[in-house]
N, C-alpha and C positions, 0 to 999 in steps of 0.2 A: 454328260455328268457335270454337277458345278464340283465347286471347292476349289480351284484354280490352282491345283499344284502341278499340276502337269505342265510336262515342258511345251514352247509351240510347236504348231502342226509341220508335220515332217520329219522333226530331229526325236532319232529314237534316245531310248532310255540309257544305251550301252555309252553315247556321244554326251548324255550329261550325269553321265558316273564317272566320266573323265577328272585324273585327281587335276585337282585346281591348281595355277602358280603359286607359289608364298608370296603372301600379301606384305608391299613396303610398309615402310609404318609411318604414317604421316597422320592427318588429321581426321578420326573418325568418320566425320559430316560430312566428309568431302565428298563432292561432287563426280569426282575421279572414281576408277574400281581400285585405287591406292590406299590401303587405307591401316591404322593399325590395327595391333590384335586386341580382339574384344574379348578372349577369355582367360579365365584367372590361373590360380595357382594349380589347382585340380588336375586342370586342361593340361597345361607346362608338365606337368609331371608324367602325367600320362603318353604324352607324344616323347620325352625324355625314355621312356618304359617300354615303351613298345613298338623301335622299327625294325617292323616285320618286314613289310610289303609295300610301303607308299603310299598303298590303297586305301583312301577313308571309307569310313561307313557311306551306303547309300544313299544319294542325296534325297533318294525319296524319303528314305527313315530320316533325317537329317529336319527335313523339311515338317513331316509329321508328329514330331517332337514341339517344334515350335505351335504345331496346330491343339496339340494335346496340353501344352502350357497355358495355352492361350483360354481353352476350354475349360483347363479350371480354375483361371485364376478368373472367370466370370462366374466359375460355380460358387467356390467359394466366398465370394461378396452376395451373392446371392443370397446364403445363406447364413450372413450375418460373419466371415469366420477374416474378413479381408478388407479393412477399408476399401470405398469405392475408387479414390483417388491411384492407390496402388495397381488395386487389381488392372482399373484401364489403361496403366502405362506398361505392365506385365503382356496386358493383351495384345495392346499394339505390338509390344516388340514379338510375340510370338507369332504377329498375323505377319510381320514384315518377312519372318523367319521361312513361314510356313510359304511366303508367296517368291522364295526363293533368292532375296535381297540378298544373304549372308551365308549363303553355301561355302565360301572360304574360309568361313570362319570355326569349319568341325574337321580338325586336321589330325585327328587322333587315331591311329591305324585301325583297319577292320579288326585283325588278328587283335583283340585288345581282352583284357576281362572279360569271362562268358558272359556275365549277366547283361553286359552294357550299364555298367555303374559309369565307366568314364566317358561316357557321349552323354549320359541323361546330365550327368554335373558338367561337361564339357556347354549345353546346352543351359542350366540353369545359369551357368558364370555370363556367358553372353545376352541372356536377358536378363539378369538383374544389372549387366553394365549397360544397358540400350534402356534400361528402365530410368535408369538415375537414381539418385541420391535414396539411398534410407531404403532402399530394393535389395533383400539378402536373398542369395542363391538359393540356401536351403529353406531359410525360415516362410520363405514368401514363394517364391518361385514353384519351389518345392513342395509345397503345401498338401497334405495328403495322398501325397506321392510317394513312389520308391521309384529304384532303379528297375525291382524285379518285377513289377507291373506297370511301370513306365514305357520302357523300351520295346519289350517284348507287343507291347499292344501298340504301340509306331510300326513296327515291323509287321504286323497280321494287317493293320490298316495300309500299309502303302505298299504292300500286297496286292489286297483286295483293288486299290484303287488305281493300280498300274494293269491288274486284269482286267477289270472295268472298264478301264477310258483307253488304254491301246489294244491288248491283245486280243478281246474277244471280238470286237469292230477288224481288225486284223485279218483274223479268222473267217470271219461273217462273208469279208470282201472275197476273198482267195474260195468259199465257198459257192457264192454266186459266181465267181470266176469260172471255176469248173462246170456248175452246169449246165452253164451260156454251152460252152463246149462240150456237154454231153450232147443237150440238143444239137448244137451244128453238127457231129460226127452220128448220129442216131442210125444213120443209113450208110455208114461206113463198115462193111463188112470184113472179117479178119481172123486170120488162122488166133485162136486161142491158144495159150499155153498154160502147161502144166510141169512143173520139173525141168524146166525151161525147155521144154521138148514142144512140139505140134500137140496143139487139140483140138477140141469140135470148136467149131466157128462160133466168135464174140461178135458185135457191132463196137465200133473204138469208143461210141456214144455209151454203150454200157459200162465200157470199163471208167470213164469221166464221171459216169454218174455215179462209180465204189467208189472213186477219190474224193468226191460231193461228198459223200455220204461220209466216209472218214474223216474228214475234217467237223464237220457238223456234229456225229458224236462225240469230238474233242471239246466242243464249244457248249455240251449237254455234262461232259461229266467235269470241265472246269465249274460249271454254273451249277451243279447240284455242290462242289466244294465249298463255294462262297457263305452260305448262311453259315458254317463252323467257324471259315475264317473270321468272319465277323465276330466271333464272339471272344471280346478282350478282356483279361485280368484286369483291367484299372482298378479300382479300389482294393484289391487284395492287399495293397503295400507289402511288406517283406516276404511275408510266408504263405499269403492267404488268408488272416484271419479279419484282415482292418482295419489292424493298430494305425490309431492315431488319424484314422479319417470318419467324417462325418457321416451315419450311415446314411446320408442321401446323397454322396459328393457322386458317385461312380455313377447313378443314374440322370442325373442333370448333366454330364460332363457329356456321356451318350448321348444325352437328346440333344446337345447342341451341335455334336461331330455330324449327328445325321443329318439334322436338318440345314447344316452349312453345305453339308455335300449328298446328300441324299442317296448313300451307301449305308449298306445296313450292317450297321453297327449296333452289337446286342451285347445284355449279359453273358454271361459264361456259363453253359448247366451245371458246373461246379467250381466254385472258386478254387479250390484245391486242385483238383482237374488243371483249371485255368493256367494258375500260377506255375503247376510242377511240372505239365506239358506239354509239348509244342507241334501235338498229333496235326493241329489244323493246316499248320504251314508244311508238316510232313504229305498229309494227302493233298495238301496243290502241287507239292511239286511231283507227286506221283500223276496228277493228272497232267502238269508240263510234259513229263517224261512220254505217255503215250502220244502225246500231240508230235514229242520228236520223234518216236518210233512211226507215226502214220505219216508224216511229211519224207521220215526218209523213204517208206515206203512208194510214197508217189513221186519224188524227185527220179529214184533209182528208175522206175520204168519210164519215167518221161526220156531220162537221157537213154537206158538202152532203148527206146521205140526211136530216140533221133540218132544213132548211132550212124556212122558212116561217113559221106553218103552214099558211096558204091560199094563200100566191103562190110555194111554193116546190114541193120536190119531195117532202117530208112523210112518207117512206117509214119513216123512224123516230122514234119520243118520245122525245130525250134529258132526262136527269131536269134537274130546273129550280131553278139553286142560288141566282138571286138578280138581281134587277131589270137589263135591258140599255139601260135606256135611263132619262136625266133628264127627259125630256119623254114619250114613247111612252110610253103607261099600257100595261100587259099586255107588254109587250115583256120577251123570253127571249132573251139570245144563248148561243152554246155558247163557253162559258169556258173549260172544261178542253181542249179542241180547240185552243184557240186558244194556250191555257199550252204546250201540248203542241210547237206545232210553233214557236215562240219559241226553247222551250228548242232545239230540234233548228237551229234558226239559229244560237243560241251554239256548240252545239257542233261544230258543219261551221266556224266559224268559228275554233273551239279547234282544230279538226284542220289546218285551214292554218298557222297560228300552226308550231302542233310539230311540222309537215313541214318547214318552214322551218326551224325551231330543231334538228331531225337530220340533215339535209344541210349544216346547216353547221357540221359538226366538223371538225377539220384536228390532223392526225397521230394523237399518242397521248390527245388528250382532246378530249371535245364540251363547247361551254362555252355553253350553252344552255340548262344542265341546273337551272336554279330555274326559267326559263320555259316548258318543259314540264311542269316537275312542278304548278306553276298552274294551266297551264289542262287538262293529263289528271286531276288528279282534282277539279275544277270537273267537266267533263264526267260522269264520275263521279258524282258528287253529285248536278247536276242530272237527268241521264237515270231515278236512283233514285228519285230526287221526283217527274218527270214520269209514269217508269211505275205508279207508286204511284196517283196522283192519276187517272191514264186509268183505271186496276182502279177503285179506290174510288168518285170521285164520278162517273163517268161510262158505262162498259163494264157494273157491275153494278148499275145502274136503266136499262137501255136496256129500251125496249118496242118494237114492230114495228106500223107501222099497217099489219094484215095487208088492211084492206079496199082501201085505194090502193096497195099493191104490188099486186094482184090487176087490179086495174084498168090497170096501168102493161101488164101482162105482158098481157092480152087486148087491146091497145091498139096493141102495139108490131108495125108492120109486117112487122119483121125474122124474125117466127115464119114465113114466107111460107117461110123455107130450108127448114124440113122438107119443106115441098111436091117441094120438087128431084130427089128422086127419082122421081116419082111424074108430073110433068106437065115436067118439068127446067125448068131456070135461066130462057129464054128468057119461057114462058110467066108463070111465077110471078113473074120483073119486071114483065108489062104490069097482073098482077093486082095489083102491090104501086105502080104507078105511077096506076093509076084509082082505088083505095083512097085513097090520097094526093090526089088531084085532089079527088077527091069526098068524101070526111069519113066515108064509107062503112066498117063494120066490114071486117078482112081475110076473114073466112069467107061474108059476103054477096055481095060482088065476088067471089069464088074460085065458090061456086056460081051465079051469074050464066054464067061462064065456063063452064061445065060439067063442073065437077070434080066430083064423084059425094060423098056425104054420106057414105059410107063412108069413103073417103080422108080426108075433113075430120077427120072423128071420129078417125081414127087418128095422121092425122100431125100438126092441132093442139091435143092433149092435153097442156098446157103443164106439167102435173107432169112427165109423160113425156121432154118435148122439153131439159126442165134437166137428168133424169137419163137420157139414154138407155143406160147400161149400169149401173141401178141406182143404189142408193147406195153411193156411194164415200166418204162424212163418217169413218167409223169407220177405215176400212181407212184412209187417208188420212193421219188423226193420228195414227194410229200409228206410220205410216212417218215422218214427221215429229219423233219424240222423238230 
């Protein structure tokens, strides 16, 4: 993706939402990261107003503020409404904004006014000081702008573009991850469960290839969310109707966001819509939320299959990053399992938060819209991290103890179902209920009974009995992209 707002490769989003030191105050220009404050009165007042938390808005909304100033202060010279000389010292200073130079300089708590009136003015005061001389905040900066279709469309944008260039790449990795390890395990045979009891026999290659596939509908119903996110209030200014802007500002300012970053950024199917609410950023984070219900889901069986190693269920070797215990010499616990479904607590919990925070808008504006944009791209950030970290230190060094899967599956009663066709339901419970009595293997008690070595051999052939119409691994993930 271009647009260059993203941090460099490696450092997640959660490590540059870190609040920043207070900056000394020395000479702007400087060379140094010392430098003084570049916003005005507005800013002062607001940070005086509101400590909440510490926490500033996100540096990605932070950043895409300065990209959205920059866009119309080209639009509007474009169209006659901005000298040229202005508008290109507006631009620069918001290209400088947008490419991360002056993240210090937005220290106004997240917890602040719903709209984000005090980051969009925290934001105009910094580039009309970075602009120079005869540069006003509102008159120039501001130009066709409000806070309530300002902000709001920074926030759906660096959304969309933090989904876009970490998370779904993220996703994508930890999905190929798994496969790789469907196939290696395809031919690992394995007591199945249900109700965490014994069932008919899995391959461990099948069950890699439901986490494959879980993940990859994550990355199908993130990506069916994105054309809504994209579609920003800009020109609505107050209420929705576009007081005070150019009826061509909102579309020039779009075609330039897109084609600097080649994220699709659209109108709005209803300005009103647009302006009063914030459905779109409500169904991302519904779709984050499933992606932390399916991760916890495959963390939880990863670590009960590596449980143990002798008093557990031992089924697989997760790799082993570093001592589980101050006392228990040899002790291994599964770390990144446990990282994994943490994060996926924060973010079900980030999703309540911004259900809450989008049901409760009233008329023409949701005023909720700094504490969504917190914790959706928090969620954001950390699901990138988590998926990262399940690929890397955990999904690809896993190993299969194929000798106790083997074991689990000739062990497990429940292979007694193939019988069913063959001697039906009735008999094949009294054999799977004496087997149980008795501690006796299932095929000894079934010939006991007088079920003929032929049928045993045919019906329990536990490769067989995993795949009874073949392998379906291939055809499978396919249908799954």
């Amino acid at each position: 993706m271009g647009g260059g707002l993203g941090c460099p490769d490696g450092v997640s989003l959660v490590a540059r939402n870190a609040v920043p030191p207070r900056p000394a105050t020395i000479g702007v220009m400087s060379a140094t990261d010392e430098r003084e404050e570049l916003w005005g009165g507005e800013t002062a007042k607001a940070v005086a107003n509101f400590p909440v938390s510490g926490e500033p808005i996100p540096v990605a909304v932070a950043r895409w503020l300065g990209r959205i100033k920059a866009a119309a202060a080209r639009a509007n010279a474009d169209l006659g409404l901005l000298d040229a000389d202005t508008a290109q010292r507006i631009a620069t200073a918001g290209d400088r904004i947008a490419a991360g130079e002056f993240d210090d300089q937005f220290p106004i708590d997240v917890f602040q006014t719903g709209s984000g009136t005090s980051s969009n003015m925290n934001a105009n005061e910094v580039i009309a000081r970075l602009a120079g001389d005869g540069v006003h905040a509102n008159d120039h900066v501001n130009m066709g702008q409000s806070s309530n279709d300002v902000f709001p469309s920074a926030v759906h944008l660096a959304a969309l573009d933090r989904t876009v260039a970490d998370l779904l790449p993220a996703l994508e990795q930890l999905a190929h991850a798994l496969e790789r390890k469907a196939e290696e395990f395809d031919d690992v045979v394995k007591s199945g469960r249900t109700h965490l009891m014994d069932a008919v026999p899995v391959t461990l290659g099948q069950e890699f290839s439901g986490y494959a596939a879980q993940v990859r509908q994550g990355v199908a119903r993130l990506s069916d969310a994105l054309p809504r996110l994209g579609q920003i209030p800009l020109g609505g200014t107050a209420t929705g109707t576009g007081l005070n802007t150019h009826p061509a500002f909102a579309e020039k300012v779009r075609a330039l966001l897109h084609d600097a970053t080649g994220l699709p950024v659209s109108a709005p199917a209803d300005p009103f819509e647009s302006q009063a609410a914030r459905d779109g950023l409500v169904e991302l984070s519904g779709a984050l939320k499933v992606v932390a219900v399916s991760l916890t889901k495959i963390a939880n069986d990863l670590r009960l299959m590596g449980s143990g190693p002798r008093a557990g269920l031992s089924e697989l070797f997760l790799p082993e990053l570093q001592k589980g215990s101050s006392i228990m010499p040899g002790k291994v616990n599964p770390v990144i399992p446990e990282v994994v479904t943490q994060v996926a607590a924060q973010v079900i919990g980030n999703d309540t938060a911004i259900t809450i925070g989008g049901m409760n808008g009233h008329f023409e504006l949701n005023v909720y819209v700094p504490l969504i944009a917190r914790n959706l791209l928090q969620s954001i950030g950390l699901l990138t991290s988590a998926a990262t970290l399940l690929e890397e230190k955990c999904v690809a060094g896993i190993e299969a103890n194929r000798e106790r899967n083997e074991q689990y599956a000739e062990a497990t009663l429940s292979a007694a179902t193939a019988l069913n066709p063959y001697i039906g339901y009735d008999k094949a419970s009294e054999i799977v209920k004496e087997a149980s009595r008795s501690g006796r293997p299932l095929r000894e008690v079934a010939r006991e009974a007088g079920v003929d070595e032929s049928v045993l051999d045919e019906a329990l052939d536990f490769h067989k009995m995993a795949k009874p119409h073949g392998s379906s691994l291939k055809k499978g993930r396919r249908a799954s992209h």
